[in-house]
LOMARVEX-993964 format. One record per residue: x, y, z of N, C-alpha, C, O in turn. Coordinates in pm, whole numbers, padded with zeros to 5 digits, always signed. Example, Ala and Ser with C-alpha at 12.3 -4.5 7.8 and 13.67 -1.06 7.14 Angstrom:
% residues 2
+01319-00569+00780+01230-00450+00780+01320-00330+00780+01424-00332+00846 +01285-00225+00708+01367-00106+00714+01290+00003+00787+01341+00114+00804 
***
This chain:
% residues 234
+00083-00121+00000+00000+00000+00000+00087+00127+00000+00047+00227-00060 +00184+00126+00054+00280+00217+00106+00425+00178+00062+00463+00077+00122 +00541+00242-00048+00648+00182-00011+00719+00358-00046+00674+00439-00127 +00812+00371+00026+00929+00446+00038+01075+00426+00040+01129+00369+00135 +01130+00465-00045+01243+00408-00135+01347+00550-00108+01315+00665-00139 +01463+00512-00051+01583+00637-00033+01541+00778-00033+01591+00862-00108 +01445+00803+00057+01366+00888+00092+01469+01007+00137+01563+00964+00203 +01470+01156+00115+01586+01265+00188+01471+01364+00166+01389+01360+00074 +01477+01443+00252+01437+01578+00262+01550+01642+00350+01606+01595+00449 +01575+01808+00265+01651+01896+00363+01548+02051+00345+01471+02084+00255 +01596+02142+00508+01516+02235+00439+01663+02394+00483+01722+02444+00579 +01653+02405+00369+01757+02511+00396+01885+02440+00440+01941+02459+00548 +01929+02344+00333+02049+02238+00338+02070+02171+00520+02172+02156+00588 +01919+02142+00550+01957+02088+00724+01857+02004+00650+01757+02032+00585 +01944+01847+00694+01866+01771+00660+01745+01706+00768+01781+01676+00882 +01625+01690+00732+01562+01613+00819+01517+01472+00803+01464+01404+00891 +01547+01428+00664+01485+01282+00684+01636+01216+00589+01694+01290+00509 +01671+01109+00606+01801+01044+00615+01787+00925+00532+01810+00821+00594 +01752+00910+00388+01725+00799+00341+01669+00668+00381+01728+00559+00387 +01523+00702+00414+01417+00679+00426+01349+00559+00351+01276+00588+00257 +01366+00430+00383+01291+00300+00350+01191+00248+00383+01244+00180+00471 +01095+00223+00389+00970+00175+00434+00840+00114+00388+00746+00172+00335 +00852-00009+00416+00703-00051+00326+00583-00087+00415+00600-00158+00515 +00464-00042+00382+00371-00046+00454+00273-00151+00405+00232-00116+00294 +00234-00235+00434+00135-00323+00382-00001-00271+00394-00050-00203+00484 -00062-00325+00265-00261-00331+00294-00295-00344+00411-00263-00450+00466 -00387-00219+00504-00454-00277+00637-00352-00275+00755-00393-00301+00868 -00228-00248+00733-00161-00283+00824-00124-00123+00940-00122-00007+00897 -00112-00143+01019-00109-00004+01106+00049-00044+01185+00097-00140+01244 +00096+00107+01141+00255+00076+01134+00249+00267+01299+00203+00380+01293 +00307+00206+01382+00291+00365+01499+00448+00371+01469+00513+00266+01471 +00511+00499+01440+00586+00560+01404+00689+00637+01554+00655+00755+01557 +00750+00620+01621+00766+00675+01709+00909+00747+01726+01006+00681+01688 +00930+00869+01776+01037+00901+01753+01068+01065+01862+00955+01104+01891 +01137+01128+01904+01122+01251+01959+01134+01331+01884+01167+01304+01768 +01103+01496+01937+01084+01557+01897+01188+01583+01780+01293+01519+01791 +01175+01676+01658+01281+01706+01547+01334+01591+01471+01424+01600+01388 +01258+01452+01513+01326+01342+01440+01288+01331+01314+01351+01254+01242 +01186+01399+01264+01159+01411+01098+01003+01344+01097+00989+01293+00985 +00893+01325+01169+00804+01245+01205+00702+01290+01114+00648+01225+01025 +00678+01434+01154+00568+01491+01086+00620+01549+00935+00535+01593+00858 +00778+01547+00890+00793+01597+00770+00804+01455+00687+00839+01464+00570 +00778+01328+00738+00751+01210+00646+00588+01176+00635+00535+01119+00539 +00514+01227+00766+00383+01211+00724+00339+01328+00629+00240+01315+00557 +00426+01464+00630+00374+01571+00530+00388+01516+00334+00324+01544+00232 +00473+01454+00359+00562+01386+00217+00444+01245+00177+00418+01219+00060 +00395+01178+00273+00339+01055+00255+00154+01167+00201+00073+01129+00116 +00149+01227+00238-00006+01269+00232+00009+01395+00144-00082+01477+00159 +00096+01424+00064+00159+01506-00081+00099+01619-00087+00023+01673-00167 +00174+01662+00074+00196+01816+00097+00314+01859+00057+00334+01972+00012 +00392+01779+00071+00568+01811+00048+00657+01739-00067+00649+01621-00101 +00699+01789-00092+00825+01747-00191+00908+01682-00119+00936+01734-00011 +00970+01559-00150+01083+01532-00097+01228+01587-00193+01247+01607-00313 +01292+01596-00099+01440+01653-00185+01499+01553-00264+01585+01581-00348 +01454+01413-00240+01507+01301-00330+01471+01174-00278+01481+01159-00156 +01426+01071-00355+01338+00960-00296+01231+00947-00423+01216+01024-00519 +01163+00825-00391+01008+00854-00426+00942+00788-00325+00991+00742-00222 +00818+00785-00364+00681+00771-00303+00572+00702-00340+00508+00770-00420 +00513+00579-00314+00418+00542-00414+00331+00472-00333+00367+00365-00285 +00215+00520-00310+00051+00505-00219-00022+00445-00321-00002+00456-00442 -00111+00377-00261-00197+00290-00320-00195+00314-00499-00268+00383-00571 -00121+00257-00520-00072+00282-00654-00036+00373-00744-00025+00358-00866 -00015+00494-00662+00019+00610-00713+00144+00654-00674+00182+00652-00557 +00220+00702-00786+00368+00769-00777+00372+00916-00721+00283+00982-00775 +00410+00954-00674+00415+01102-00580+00458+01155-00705+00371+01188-00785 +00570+01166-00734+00593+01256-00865+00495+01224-00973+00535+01298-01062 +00428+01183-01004+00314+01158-01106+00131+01212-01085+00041+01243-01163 +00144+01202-00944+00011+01232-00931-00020+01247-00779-00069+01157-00711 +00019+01389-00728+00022+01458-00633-00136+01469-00583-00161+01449-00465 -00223+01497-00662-00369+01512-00601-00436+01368-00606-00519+01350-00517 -00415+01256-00700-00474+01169-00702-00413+01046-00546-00464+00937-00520 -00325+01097-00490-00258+01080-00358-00347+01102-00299-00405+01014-00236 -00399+01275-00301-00477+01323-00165-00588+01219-00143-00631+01175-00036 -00633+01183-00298-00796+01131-00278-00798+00991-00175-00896+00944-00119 -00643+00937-00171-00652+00826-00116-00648+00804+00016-00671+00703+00084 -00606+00939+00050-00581+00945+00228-00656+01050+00296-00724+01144+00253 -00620+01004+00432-00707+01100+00537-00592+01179+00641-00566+01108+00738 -00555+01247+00641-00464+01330+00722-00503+01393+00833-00606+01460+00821 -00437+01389+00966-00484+01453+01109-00355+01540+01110-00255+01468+01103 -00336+01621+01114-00216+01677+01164-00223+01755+01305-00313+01728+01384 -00126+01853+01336-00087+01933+01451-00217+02015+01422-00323+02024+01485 -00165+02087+01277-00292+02179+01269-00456+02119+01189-00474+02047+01091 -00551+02186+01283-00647+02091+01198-00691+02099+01081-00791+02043+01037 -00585+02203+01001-00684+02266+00845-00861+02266+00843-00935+02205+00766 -00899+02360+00959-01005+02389+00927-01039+02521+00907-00947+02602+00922 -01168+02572+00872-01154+02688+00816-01271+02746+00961-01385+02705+00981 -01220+02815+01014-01254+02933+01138-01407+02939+01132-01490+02878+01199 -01422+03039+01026-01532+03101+00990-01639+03042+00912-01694+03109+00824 -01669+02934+00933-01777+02828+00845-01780+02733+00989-01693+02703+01070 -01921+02701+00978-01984+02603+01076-01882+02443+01045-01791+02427+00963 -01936+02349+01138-01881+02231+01128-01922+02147+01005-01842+02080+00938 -02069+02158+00980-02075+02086+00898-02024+02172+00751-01953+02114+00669 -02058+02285+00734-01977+02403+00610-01854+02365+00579-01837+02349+00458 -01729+02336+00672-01649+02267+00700-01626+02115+00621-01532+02093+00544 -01704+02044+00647-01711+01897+00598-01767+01890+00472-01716+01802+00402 -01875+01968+00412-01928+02000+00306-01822+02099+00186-01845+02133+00071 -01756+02111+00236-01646+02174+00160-01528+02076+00099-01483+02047-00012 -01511+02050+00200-01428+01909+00163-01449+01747+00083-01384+01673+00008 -01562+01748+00144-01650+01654+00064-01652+01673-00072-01616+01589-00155 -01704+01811-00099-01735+01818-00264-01600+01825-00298-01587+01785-00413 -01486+01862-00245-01341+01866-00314-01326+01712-00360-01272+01708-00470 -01353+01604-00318-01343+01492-00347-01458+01391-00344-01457+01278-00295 -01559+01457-00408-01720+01401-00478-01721+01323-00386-01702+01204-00413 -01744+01360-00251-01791+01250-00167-01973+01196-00179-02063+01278-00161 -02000+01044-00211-02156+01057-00270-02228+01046-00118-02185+01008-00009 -02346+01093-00157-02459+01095-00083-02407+01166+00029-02402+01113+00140 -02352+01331+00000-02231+01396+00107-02329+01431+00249-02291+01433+00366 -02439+01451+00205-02495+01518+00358-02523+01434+00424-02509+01448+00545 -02601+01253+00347-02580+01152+00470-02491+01142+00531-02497+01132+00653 -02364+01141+00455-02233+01133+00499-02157+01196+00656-02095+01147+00750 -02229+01399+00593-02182+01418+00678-02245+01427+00818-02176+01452+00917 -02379+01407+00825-02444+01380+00949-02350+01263+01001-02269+01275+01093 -02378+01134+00920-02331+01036+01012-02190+01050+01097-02170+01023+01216 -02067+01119+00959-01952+01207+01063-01956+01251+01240-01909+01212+01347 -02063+01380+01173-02060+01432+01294-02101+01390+01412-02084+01453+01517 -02161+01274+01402-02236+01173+01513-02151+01137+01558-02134+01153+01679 -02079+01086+01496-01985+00942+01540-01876+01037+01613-01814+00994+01710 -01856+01152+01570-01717+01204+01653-01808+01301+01767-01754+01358+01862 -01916+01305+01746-01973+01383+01904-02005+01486+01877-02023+01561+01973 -02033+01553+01721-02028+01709+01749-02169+01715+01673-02208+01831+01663 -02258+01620+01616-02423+01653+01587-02468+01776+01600-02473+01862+01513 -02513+01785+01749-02544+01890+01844-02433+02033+01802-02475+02141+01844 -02350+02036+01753-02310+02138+01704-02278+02152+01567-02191+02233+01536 -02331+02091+01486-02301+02094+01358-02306+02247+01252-02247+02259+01144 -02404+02366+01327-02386+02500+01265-02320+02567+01324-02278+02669+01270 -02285+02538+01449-02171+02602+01505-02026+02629+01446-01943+02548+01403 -02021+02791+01458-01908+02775+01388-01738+02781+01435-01711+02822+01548 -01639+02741+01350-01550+02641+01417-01480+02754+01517-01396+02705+01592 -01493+02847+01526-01407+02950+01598-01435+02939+01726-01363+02979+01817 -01550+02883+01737-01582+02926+01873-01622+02749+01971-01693+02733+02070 -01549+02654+01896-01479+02541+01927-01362+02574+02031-01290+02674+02035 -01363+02467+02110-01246+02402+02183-01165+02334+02104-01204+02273+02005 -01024+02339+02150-00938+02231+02098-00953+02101+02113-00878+02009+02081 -01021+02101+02146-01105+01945+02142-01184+01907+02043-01166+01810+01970 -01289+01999+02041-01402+02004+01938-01321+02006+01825-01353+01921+01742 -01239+02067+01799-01136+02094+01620-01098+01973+01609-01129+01917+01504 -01037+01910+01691-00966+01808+01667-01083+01669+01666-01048+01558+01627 -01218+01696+01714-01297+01579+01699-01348+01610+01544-01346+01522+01458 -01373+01681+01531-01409+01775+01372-01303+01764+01254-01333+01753+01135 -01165+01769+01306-01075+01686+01219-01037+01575+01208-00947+01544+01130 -01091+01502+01275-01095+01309+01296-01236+01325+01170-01223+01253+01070 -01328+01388+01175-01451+01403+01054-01387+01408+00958-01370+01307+00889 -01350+01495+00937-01309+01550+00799-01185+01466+00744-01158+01459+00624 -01124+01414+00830-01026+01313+00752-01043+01206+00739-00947+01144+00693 -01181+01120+00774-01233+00968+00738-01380+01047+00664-01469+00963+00658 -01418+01164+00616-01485+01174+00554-01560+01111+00401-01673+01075+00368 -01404+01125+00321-01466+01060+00182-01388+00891+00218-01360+00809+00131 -01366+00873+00365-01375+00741+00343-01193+00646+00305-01185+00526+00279 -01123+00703+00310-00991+00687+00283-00911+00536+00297-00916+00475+00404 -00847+00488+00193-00775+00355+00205-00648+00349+00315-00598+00253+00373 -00621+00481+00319-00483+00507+00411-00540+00615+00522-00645+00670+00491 -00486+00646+00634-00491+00699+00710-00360+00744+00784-00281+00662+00830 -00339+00902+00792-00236+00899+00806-00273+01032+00974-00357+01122+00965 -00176+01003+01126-00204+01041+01201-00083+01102+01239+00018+01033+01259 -00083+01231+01251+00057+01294+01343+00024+01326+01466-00044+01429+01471 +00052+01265+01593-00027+01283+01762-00111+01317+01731-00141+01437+01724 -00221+01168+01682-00348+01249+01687-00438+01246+01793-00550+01297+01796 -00364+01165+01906-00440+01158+02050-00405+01331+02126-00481+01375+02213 -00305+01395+02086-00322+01571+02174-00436+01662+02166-00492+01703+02064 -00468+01690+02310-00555+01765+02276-00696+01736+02302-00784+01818+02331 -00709+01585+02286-00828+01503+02280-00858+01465+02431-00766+01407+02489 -01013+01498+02525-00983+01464+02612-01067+01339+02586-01122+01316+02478 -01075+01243+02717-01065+01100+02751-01203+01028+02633-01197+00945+02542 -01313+01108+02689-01380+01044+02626-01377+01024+02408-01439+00941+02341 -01280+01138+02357-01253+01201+02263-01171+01121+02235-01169+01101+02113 -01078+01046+02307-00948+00965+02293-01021+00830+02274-00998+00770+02169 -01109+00773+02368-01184+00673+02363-01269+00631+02198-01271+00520+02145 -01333+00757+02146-01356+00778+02055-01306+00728+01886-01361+00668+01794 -01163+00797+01912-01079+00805+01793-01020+00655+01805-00976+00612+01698 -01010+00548+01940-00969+00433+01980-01081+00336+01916-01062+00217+01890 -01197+00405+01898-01285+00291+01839-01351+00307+01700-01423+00230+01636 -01297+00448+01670-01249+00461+01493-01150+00324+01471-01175+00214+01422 -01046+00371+01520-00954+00260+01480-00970+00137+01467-00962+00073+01362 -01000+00089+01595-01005-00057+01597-01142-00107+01484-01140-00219+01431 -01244-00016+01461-01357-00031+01347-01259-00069+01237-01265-00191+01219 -01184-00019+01168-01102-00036+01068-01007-00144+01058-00977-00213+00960 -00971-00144+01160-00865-00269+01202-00861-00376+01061-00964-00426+01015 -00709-00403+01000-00737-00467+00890-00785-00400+00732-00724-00402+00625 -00915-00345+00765-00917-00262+00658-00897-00124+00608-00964-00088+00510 -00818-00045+00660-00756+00024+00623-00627+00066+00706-00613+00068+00828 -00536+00099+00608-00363+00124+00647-00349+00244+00713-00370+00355+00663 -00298+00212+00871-00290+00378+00911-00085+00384+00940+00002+00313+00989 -00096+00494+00882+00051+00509+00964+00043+00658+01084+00023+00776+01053 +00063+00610+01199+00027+00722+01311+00185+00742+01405+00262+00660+01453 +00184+00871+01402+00308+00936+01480+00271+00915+01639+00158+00914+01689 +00366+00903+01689+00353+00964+01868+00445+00924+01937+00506+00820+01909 +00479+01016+02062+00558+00985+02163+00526+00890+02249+00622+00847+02314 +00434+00848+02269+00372+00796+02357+00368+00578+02334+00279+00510+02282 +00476+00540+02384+00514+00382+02321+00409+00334+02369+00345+00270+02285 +00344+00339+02512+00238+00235+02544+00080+00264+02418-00002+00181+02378 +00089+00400+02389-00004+00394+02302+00035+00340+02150-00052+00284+02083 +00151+00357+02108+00199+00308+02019+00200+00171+01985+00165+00117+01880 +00248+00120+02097+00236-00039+02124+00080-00138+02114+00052-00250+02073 -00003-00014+02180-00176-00055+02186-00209-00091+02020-00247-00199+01973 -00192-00011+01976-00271+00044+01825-00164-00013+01723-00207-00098+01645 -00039+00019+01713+00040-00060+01630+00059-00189+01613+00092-00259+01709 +00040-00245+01475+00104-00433+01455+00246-00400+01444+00324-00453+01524 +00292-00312+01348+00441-00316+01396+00489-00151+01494+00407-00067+01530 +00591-00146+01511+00647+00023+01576+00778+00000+01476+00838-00096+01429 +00786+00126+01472+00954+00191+01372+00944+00293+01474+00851+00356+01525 +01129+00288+01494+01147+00439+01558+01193+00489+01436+01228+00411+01346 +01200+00673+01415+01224+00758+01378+01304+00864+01475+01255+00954+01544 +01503+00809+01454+01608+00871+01474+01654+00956+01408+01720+00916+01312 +01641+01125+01430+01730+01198+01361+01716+01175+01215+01820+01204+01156 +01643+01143+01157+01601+01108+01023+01628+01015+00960+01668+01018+00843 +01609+00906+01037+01638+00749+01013+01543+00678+01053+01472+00725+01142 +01510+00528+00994+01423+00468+01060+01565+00376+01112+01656+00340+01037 +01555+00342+01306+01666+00312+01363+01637+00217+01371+01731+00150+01329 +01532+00133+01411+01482+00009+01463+01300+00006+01421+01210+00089+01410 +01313-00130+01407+01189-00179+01403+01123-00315+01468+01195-00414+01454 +00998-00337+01538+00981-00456+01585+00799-00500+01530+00723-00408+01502 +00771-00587+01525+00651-00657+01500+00632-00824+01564+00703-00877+01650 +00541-00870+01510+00527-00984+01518+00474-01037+01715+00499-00979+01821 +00417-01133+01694+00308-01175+01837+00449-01178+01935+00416-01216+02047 +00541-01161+01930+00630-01226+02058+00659-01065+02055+00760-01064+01985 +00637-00943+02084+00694-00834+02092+00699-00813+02233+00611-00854+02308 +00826-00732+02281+00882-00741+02378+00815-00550+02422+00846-00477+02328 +00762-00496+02499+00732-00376+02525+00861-00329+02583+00915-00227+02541 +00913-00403+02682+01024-00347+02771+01146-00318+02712+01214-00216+02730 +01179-00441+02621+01285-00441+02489+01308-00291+02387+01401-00220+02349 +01145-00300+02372+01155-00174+02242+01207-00030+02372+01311+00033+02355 +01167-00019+02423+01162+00107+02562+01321+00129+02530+01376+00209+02454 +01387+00004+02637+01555+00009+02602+01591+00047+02514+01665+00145+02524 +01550-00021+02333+01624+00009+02242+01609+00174+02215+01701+00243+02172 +01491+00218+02245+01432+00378+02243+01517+00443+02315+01556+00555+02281 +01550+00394+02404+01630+00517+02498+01775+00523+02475+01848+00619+02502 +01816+00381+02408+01958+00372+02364+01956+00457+02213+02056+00527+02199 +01850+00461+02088+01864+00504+02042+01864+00703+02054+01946+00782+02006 +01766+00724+02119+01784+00839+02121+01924+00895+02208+01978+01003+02185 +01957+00825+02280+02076+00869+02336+02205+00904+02234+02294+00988+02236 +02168+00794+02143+02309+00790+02068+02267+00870+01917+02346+00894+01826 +02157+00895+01920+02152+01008+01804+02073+00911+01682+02030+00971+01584 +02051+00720+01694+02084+00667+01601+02179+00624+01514+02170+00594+01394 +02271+00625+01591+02406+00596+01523+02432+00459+01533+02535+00412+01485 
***
């Protein structure tokens, strides 16, 4: 579903991502973990073809990044830091905007059922300004499983979210489980560990280590995390 091939990005000749390999399988949910400045959110910006990479390619559900930059977008759902929503338009104005960017059918069933499922119904003309950071971020969990996406792509998308909101986005996921590919960022290993079949750390712009498979060791990966960040990934 996902493969990444000698992947580099620099910005202003500082490099942040370090020849970059990675294949993601159909369905498979890969948690990405890494500290801060390790290049986390500038490989999920590159995977969801916001960004250029400085050299590499890219190729999502059968599409080449250099070939077809928008036919990318249609395939994924993006959460980021910021929620790309627009202030001044209600929630559902919001979702209805987006929708028609990518002919979502039967958009207003659609987006009722959205707004149900993430909690915000009851505010659906409300407009987004006058949201909590909570509410944005339950409103951007909408808008990015809106038209329905084969990939899913999450940068901490648990911040911000309180418990019951977290609980929420925990049973998005596991709904999908299998059928659709998420790749999700975070600091956070025990959550990483929850939700991920495999974990990759992300060192300084490397993928340093990786673990999967039913015998995974929680305490193991921790060590190797703290040895890697200590040592830069080297």
């Amino acid at each position: 579903m996902i493969r990444v091939c000698n992947l580099f990005k620099s910005f202003a000749d500082r490099p942040a991502l370090r020849g970059i390999d990675l294949d993601v399988a159909e369905g498979e949910r890969l948690a990405l973990v890494g500290p801060n400045g390790a290049g986390k959110t500038t490989l999920l910006r590159i995977l969801a073809a916001l960004s250029q990479p400085s050299q590499g390619s890219v190729r999502l559900a059968g599409v080449d990044l250099g070939d077809g930059a928008h036919a990318i977008r249609r395939q994924v759902g993006f959460l980021s830091h910021q929620p790309l929503l627009y202030a001044d338009l209600s929630a559902e104005e919001n979702l209805r905007f987006y929708g028609r960017m990518y002919d979502v059918p039967d958009l207003e069933q659609r987006i009722a059922t959205m707004l149900r499922q993430v909690g915000l119904a009851s505010s659906r003309g409300d407009l987004v300004r006058t949201f909590s950071r909570g509410m944005r971020q339950r409103l951007a969990i909408a808008r990015a499983l809106l038209h329905d996406p084969p990939v899913l792509l999450l940068d901490e998308p648990f911040t911000g979210l309180d418990r019951q909101a977290a609980q929420m986005l925990d049973a998005v996921l596991d709904a999908s489980a299998g059928a659709r590919t998420v790749v999700m960022t975070t600091h956070d290993l025990e959550r990483g560990w929850q939700i991920g079949d495999r974990l990759a750390m992300l060192i300084a712009g490397r993928i340093a280590y990786q673990m999967d498979g039913k015998d995974r060791d929680l305490d193991a990966f921790r060590r190797e995390y703290e040895r890697q960040t200590a040592s830069g990934g080297r």
